[in-house]
N, C-alpha and C positions, 0 to 999 in steps of 0.2 A: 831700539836705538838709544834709547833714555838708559838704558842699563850698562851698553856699551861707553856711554858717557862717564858714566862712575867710575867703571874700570879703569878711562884713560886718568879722568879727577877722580882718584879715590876719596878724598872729603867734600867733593860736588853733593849736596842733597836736591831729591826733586818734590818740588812740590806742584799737585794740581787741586782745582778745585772746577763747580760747575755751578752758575748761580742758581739752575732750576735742575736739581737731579731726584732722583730717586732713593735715594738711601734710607732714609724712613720706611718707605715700604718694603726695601729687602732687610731691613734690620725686625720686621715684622714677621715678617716672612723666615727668617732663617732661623726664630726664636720660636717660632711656630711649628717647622717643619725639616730646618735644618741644612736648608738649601741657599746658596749665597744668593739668589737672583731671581725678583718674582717671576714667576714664568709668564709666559707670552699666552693670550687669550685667541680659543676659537670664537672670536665675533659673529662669526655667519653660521653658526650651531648652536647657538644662545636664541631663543624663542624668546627669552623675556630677559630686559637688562635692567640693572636700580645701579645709577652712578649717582656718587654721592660724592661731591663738589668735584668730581672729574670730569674734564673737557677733553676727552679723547677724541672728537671730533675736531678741536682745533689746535690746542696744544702740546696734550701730552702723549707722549709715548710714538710710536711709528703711525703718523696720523694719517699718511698718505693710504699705507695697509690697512689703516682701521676704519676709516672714510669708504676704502672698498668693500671690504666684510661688510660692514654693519650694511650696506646701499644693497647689498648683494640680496639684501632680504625685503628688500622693498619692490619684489620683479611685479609689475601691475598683470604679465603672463600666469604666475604663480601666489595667487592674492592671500591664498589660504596659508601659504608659509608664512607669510609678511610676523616681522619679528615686532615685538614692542618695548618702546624705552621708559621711562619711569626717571626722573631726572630730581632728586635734593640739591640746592645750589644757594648762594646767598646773590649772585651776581647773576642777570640773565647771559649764558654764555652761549655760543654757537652748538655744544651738545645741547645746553638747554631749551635752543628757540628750533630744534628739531622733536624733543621729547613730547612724546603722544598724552603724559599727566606730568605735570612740573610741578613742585613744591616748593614755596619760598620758604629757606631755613638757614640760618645763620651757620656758618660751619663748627663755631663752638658747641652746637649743639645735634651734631650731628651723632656722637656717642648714645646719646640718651637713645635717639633715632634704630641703632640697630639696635640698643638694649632692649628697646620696647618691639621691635620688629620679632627677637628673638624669643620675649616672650608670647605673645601672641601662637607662633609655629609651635612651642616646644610646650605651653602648655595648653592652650586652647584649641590646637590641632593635632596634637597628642605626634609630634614628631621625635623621635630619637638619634640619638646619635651617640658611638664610644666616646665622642669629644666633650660630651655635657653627663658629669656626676652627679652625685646630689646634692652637694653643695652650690653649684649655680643651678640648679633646680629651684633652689629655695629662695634663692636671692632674686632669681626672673623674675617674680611675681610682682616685686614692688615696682618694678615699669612698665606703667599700664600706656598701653597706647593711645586709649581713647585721652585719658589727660594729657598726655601730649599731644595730640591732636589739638586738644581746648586750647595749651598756652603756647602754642604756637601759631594758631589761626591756620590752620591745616583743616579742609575738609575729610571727617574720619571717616566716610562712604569712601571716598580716593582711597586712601592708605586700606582700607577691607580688600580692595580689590587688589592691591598690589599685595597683601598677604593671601587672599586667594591664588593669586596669579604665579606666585610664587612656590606656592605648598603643589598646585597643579603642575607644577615644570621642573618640580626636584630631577637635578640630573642635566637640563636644559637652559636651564637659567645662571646669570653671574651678577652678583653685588659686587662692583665696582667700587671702591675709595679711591680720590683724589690724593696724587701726590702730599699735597698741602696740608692732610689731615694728620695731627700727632699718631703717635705710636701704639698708643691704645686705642685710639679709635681704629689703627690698622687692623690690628688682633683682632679684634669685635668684629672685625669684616670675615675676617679670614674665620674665624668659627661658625658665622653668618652661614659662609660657601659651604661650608662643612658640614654643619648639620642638614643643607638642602641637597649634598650631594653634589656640588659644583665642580669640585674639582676634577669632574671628566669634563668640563670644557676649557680643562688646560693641555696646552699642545705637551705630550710628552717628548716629543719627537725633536723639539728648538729651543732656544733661549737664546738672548738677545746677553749678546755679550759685548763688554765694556774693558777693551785694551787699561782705560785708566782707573787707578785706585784712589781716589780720593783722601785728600789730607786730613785728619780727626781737625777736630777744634783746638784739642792739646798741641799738634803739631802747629797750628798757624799762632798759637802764641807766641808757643818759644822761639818759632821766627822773629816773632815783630821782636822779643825779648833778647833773641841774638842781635839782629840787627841795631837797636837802642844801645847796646853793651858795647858797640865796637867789635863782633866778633867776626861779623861777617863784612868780608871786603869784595866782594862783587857778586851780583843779580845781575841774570838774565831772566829778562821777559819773554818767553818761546811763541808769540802768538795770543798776549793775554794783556787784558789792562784791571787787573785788580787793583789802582787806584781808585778806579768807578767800581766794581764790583764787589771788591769785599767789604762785610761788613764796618762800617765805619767806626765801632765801638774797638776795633784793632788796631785805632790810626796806622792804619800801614803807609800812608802818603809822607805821615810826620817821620818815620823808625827810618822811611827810603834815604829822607835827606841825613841820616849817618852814615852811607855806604856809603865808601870813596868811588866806587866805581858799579854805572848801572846801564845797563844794556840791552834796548829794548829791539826786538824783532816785529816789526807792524806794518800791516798794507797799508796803511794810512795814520793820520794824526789822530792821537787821544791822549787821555789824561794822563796815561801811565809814560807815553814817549814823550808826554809835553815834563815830566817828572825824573828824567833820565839822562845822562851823562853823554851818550851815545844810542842815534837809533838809525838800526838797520833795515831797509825797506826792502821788503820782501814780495814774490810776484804771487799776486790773484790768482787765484782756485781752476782761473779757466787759461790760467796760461803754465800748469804746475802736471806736473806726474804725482800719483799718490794710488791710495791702494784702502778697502775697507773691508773688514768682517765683523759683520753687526749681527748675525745668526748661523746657529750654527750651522755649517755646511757650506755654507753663501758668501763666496769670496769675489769683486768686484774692481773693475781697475776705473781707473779718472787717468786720461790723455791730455795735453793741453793741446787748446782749441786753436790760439795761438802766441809765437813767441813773445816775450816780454816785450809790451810797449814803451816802458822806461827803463831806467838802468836798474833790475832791481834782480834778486837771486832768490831762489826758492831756499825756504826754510831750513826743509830739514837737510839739502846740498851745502847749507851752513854749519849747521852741527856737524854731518858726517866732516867734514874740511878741517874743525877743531878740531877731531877725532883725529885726525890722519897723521902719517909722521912726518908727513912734509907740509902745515898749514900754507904755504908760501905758494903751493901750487893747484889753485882751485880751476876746478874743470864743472863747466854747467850738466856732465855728462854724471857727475857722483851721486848723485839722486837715482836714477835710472839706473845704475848700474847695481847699485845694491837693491834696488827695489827685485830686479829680474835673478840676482843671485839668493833673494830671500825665496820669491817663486818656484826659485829652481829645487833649493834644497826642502822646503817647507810644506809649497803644494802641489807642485807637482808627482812627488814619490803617490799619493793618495791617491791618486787617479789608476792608476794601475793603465797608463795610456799606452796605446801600442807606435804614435809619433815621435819623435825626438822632439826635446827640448823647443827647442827652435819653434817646427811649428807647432805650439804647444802652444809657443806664445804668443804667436800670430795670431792664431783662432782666439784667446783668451783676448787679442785688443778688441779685434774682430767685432766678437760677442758681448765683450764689454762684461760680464759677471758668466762665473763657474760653479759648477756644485759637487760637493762629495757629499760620501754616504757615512759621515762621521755620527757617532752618537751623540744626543744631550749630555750635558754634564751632569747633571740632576733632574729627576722627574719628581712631580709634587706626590705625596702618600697619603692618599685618601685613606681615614680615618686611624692612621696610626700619628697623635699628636701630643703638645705638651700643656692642651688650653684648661685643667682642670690646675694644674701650678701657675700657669702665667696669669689665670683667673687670682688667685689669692696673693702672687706676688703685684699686680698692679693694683687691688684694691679695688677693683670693679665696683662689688659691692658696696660702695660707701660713697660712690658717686650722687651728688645732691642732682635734684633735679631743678633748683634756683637757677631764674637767667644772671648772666655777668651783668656788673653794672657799664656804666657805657658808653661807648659804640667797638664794636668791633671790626676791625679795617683788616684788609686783604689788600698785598700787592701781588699783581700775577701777571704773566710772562706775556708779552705784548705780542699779537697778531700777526702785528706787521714789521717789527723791528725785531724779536726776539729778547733779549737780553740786553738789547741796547748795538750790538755791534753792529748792527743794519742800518741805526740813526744816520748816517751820511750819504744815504739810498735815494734821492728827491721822487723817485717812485715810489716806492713803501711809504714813506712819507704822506705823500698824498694819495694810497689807496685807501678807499672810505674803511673803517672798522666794522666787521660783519655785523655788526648789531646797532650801533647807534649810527652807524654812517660818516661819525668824526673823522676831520683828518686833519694832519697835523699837527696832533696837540694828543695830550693825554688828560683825565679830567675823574673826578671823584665822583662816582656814580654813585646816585642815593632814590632811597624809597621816595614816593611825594608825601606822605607823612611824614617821614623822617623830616624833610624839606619844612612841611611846612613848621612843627615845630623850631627848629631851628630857625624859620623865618626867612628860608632865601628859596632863590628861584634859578633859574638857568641860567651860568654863566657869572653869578654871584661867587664872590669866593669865601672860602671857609679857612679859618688853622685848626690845621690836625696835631694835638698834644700828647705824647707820649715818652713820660717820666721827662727827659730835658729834650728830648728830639723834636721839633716845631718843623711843619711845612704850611705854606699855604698853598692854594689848588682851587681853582675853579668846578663847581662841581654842574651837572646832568641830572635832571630827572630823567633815569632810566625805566621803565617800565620792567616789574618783576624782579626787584631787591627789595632783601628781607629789609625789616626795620630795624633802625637801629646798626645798620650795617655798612661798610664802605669798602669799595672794591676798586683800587686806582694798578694800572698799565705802568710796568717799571719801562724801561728803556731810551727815555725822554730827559728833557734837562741837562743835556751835554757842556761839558766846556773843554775846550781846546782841541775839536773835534772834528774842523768840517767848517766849510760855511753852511751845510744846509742842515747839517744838526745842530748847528750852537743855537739855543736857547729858543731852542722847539718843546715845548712843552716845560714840564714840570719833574724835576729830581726826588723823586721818594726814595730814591736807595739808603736813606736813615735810616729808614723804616725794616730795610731787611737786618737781620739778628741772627747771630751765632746760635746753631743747632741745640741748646741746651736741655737735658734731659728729656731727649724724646721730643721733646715741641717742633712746633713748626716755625718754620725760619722765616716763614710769608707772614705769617698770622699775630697780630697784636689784638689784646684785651682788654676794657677797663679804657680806650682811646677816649681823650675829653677831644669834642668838635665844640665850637663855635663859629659863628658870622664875622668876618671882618671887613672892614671898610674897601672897597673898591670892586672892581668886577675885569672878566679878562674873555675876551669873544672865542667860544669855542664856531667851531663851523663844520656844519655836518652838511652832505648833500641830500639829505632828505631828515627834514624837521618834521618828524612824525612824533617827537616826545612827549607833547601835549596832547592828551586824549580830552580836552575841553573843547579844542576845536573842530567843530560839526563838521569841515572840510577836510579831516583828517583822519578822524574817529570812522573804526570801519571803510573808509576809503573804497576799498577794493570787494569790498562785499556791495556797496552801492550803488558803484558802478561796473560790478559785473567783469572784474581787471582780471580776478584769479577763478577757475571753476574748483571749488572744494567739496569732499564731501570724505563718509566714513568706509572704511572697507566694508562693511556691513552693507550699507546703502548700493555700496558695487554689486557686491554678490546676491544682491535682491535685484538690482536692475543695472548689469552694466553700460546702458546707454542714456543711463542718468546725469552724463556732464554733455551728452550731446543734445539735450533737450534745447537748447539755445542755438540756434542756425547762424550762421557766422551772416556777414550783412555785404552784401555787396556792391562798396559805395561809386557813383559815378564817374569815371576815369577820363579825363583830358586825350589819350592817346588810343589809339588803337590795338586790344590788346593782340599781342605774339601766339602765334600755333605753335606747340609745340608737340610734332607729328611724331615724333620720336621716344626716348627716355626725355626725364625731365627730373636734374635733380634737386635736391633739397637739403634742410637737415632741422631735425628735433633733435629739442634736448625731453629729458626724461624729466617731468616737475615731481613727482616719485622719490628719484634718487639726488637731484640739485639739494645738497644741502646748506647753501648758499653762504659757503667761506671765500668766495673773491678771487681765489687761485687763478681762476680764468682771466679775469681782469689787469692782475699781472703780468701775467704770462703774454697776454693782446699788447700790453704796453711794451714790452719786451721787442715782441717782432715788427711790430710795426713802426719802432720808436717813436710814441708820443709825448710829445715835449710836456717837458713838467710846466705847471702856472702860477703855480705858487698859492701858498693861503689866500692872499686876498682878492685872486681872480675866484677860486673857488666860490665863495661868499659872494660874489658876483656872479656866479653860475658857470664860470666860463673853463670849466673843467674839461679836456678834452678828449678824455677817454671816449675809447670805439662802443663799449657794453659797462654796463652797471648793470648790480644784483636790487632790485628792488624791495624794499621789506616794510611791509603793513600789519599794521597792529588792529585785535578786535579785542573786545573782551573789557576788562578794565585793567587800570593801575596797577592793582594788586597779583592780579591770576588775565593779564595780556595772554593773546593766543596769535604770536607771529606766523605771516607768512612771508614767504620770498618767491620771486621773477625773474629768472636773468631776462634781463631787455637787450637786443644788442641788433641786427642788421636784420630784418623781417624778410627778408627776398621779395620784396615786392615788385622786383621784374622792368617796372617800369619809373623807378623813383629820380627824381632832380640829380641825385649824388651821381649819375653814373656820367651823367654829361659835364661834369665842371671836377670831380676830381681830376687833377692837375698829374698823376701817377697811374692811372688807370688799374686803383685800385677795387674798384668798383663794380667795374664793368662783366658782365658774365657772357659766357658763349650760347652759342642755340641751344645745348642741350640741359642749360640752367646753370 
């Protein structure tokens, strides 16, 4: 459509951008191997996984599919498959408080990490690979991993066993990198997989393909540099508020006010439409016709659920309209109609279907998603690569192994809000954060060392210094961040937004930086922190951050909340979590026969990896009114279920667990006689 745009404006340029993508690891990747797009991973074929600052369990990548795979290997039916995680991270994230060994490790130093991992396989397990000369043969040797182990407070018995674990499952196994890791640290991975034989747990069959091309850096200058010049005389916004999103070092907010004319397309108010000459309100996702191909083969349609509630028009039925040679005569129907004539020519012929058109499409709404037998565009090639030159051009070998001086801060893509467009969600808002339980606010999670040096405590705020960029932020003693570390939730700090997003939380988008040679655009070094005067109430629904508190410490091991134990301990005696007889306490009512079926429902504590989805999703159907922060703080949060999560272990090396809590069926409970909806209430048969 975007191309068809051009043709109608031959001097139309488009520009897109994404503030959390992946380009770094395919620019890894295709230097590596020569393929434009990392390939898509077998999760549930990987025995043994090492992510290293990747949260693919909550943020990156198809997490819905990866949350499946990975769980798929935790069947308590099948204990002997059960896969194992391995997690490096500077931030406790939701992949990290499922990882069976966690390591706290600042992600700057996560290079050293596989260089010593690499030597270790390649010379003390005598592993080979075409992808390792003899020139990094020579150079392996000088990172030893046991010293890394020492300066990094890493127990080095852990890491033996994850190079055990590793050398055992060549072929089985996948070293994972985090979007967020530079470009060298990519390659290190990807020669990592290479020399263990990993890449047969890349699907050769799919790839995850991306309709959009992202802008270089080069390009989004000479925008801002056109627009400053007077060259450019009208922007359209298609759906985007890079006012808040891009980099600030572009001022692109200041180059906008030289456009005579700016035109913003948005479902709601933000800083880019609060910035704009003209804004077009556009109708919600569930009241919209669209279309997706996100793998190959797998083509899926979006129906709207229902018509527009306000006067507003769908997006791209805007565009095609500019398109048209009659703009003067818009029909709500132009959307649809080019969507069913791209089907017609584009996916349909594939199919080789013996129906007409028509019902083609019918079954396609029907079904909601289609599939052909199209090829990958590229498959990865194990052991034909180019890591013996890309070793000499990045200089591997001359990597110090000195920590940076300090602190080193991470902004990453928020839970609950995403990129920020969610901020005007009063649900997201107040769903707890899988790991600290905060809500509505975002906040600088730090080590308690770190803390104490610095001299504050919970809910103190600090400024975060970097070159002229200043924030301050309320910070968390998180359990399980490295030292010296800080890891703050972008999508907060809104203006012109919303009432329930204005001035919820904290704006770090200073902090994100233009792509520069390979760096990461999250990642700053060299950050001066200091304590400054005042303080700002963060509020979590469960204050478990203090492990000084004897009431809080171990909680759930003291009282008997969670039954845990090792798969080892199963397979020696599986009725070792039933050693404790459930209690049967004395009942006011007379209990119910139930002579029949009687149903029920477990959830699997196994596979709950306790990201909150559910929790949303409950608030969703059953519309529970939002309370706002300061009932929260009062307790008076009204969610149906919460994910519970308990901390053992210490500060440093925590060993989370989680509970969903939510309706027990106890058959006989107060709620069924006074809810007011008969929500409550169950039949004879449970």
């Amino acid at each position: 459509m975007f191309e068809e745009f051009q043709i109608k404006y031959p001097s139309a340029k488009i520009y897109a951008y994404d503030v959390y993508h992946n380009e770094i690891k395919n620019s890894a990747w295709k230097k590596c191997y020569g393929g434009d797009v990392f390939p898509l991973i077998k999760w549930d074929e990987a025995n043994i996984i090492l992510s290293l600052e990747g949260d693919f369990l909550g943020v990156e990548g198809n997490v819905v599919e990866q949350m499946r795979l990975f769980s798929d290997r935790k069947n308590v039916n099948d204990v002997k498959s059960f896969n194992r995680l391995y997690v490096a991270e500077g931030n406790m994230s939701l992949t990290g408080m499922n990882a069976d060994y966690r390591f706290r490790l600042r992600p700057d130093n996560q290079l050293a990490f596989v260089l010593s991992l690499l030597n270790e396989l390649i010379t003390k397990k005598n592993i080979s690979s075409p992808a390792v000369d003899a020139n990094i043969k020579n150079i392996i040797p000088s990172f030893s991993l046991k010293e890394f182990a020492s300066q990094n407070g890493i127990e080095y018995k852990k890491l033996s066993h994850l190079v055990d674990d590793l050398a055992a499952n060549r072929g089985s196994a996948i070293v994972y990198g985090g979007r967020a890791l530079n470009e060298q640290t990519q390659i290190a991975v990807n020669l990592l997989n290479e020399v263990l034989g990993n890449t047969k747990t890349y699907r050769p069959d799919a790839v995850d393909i991306s309709k959009s091309v992202y802008s270089s850096n080069e390009e989004l200058k000479n925008l801002v540099s056109s627009m400053n010049s007077g060259k450019v005389k009208a922007v359209i916004h298609f759906d985007t508020n890079p006012v808040y999103h891009l980099p600030q070092d572009l001022q692109y907010e200041k180059a906008l006010g030289k456009v005579p004319m700016v035109i913003t397309l948005s479902e709601s108010e933000n800083e880019t439409a609060y910035a704009s000459n003209y804004v077009l309100p556009i109708s919600h996702t569930l009241e919209s016709w669209g279309d997706y191909n996100v793998r190959t083969g797998v083509y899926s349609l979006q129906q709207p659920v229902i018509s527009p509630i306000y006067n507003t028009r769908q997006k791209e039925a805007i565009l095609l309209n500019l398109i048209s040679d009659n703009p003067q005569n818009y029909s709500e129907k132009l959307y649809l109609d080019y969507l069913k004539k791209s089907w017609q020519e584009n996916i349909f012929p594939k199919l080789s279907s013996p129906f007409t058109f028509e019902k083609f499409w019918i079954g396609a709404l029907h079904d909601g998603v289609i599939t052909t037998k199209e090829e990958a565009p590229q498959s990865p090639r194990s052991g034909v690569s180019k890591f013996p030159s890309l070793w000499e051009e990045l200089g591997m070998g001359l990597i110090s192994h000195k920590k940076v001086a300090g602190f080193t801060v991470m902004i990453t893509e928020s839970y609950r809000l995403g990129d920020g467009r969610y901020a005007n969600n009063g649900w997201l808002q107040e769903l707890p954060h899988p790991v600290s339980k905060v809500t509505w606010d975002n906040y600088a999670a730090i080590s308690e060392r770190s803390a104490k040096v610095l001299g504050v405590k919970n809910n103190d705020l600090v400024e975060i210094k970097v070159g002229n960029k200043k924030v301050s932020i309320p910070v968390i003693l998180q359990p399980g961040v490295a030292d010296n570390f800080i890891s703050v939730e972008t999508g907060f700090g809104r203006k012109n937004s919303g009432v329930v997003a204005q001035e919820a939380g904290v704006n770090v988008q200073p902090f994100y930086a233009l792509s520069e040679n390979s760096n990461s655009p999250w990642m700053v070094t060299n950050a001066s922190v200091s304590k400054v005067s005042g303080s700002y109430k963060v509020i979590s629904t469960q204050d478990h951050q203090n492990f000084d508190d004897a009431l809080t410490k171990n909680a759930h091991l003291k009282r008997d909340i969670i039954q845990e134990g090792t798969v080892l301990q199963y397979l020696k005696d599986p009725d070792f979590l039933h050693k404790n007889k459930e209690h049967h306490l004395p009942n006011m009512y007379d209990d119910f026969a139930y002579n029949d079926v009687k149903w029920g429902m477990s959830i699997d504590l196994n596979r709950c990896l306790g990201c909150g989805n559910c929790i949303a999703a409950c608030n969703v159907e059953n519309n529970i009114p939002v309370v706002g922060k300061d009932q929260v703080e009062k307790g008076r949060e009204m969610m149906w279920l919460r994910i519970d999560r308990y901390y053992s272990g210490t500060p440093e090396e925590p060993k989370p667990a989680v509970q969903p809590m939510l309706c027990q069926h106890c058959d006989q409970a107060p709620c069924e006689n006074v809810c007011p909806v008969a929500a409550t209430q169950h039949s004879p048969d449970g």
